[in-house]
C-alpha positions as CSV (number, residue, x, y, z in Angstrom):
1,X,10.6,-2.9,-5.1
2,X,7.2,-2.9,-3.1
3,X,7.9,-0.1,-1.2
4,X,8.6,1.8,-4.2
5,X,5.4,0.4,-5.8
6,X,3.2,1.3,-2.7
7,X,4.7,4.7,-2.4
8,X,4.6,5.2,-6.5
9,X,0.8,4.2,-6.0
10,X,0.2,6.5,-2.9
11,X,1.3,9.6,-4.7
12,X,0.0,9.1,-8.1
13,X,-3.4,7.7,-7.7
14,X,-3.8,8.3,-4.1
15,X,-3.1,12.0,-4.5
16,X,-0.4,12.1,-1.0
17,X,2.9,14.1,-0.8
18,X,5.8,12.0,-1.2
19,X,7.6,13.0,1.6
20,X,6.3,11.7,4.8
21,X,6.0,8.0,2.7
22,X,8.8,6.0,4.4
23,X,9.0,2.9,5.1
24,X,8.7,3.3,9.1
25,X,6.0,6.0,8.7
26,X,3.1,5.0,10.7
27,X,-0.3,4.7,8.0
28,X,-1.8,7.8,9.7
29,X,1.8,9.6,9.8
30,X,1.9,9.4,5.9
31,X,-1.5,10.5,5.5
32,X,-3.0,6.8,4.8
33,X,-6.5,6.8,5.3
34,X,-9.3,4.2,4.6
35,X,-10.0,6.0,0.7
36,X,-5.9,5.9,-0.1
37,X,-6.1,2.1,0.9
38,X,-9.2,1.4,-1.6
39,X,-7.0,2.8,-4.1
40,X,-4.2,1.0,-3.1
41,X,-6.1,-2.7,-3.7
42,X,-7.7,-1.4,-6.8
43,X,-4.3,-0.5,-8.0
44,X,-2.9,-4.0,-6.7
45,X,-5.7,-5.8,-9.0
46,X,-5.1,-3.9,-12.0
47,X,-1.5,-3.5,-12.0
48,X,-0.5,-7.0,-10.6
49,X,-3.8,-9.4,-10.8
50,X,-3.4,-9.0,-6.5
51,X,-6.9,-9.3,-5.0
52,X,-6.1,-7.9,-1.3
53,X,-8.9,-6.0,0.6
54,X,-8.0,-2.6,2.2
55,X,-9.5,-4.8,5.5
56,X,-6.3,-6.7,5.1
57,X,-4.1,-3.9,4.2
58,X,-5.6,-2.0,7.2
59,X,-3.7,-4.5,9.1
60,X,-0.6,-2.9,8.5
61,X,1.0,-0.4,11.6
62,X,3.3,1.6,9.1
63,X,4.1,2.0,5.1
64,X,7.1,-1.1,5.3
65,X,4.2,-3.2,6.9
66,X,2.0,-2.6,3.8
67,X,4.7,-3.6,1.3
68,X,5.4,-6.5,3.6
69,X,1.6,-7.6,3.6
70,X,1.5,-7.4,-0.4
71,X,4.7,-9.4,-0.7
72,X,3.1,-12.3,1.3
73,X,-0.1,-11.8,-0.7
74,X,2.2,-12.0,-4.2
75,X,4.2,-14.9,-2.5
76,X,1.5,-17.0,-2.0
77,X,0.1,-16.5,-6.0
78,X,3.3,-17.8,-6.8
């Protein structure tokens, strides 16, 4: 369900195309930049109460690493 959450957010609110969002996609590959990761953590707060900075997010080598890096973030509000 991250991925889908993170690609769902990319698209919408981000403004990128869909297709080149997979998974294994490297961050520049999909067309991640350091604006579509701002949007991203806003989008983390509001939707789930997630405070991650796109500095941690930035972290990430692909799309899968990003859902992986909010699903440790969300695992450790728990």
């Amino acid at each position: 369900m991250t991925f889908e959450l993170v690609k769902e957010i990319l698209t919408t609110k981000g403004g990128l195309a869909p297709g080149p969002i997979t998974p294994d996609a490297s961050l520049a590959g999909a067309g991640v930049d350091s604006m579509a990761l701002v949007v991203l953590s806003l989008q983390l707060e509001d939707r789930l109460g997630l405070e991650i900075s796109e500095d941690d997010l930035s972290t990430a080598a692909t799309v899968g690493g990003l859902a992986e890096t909010i699903s440790r973030h969300a695992e450790r509000r728990v």
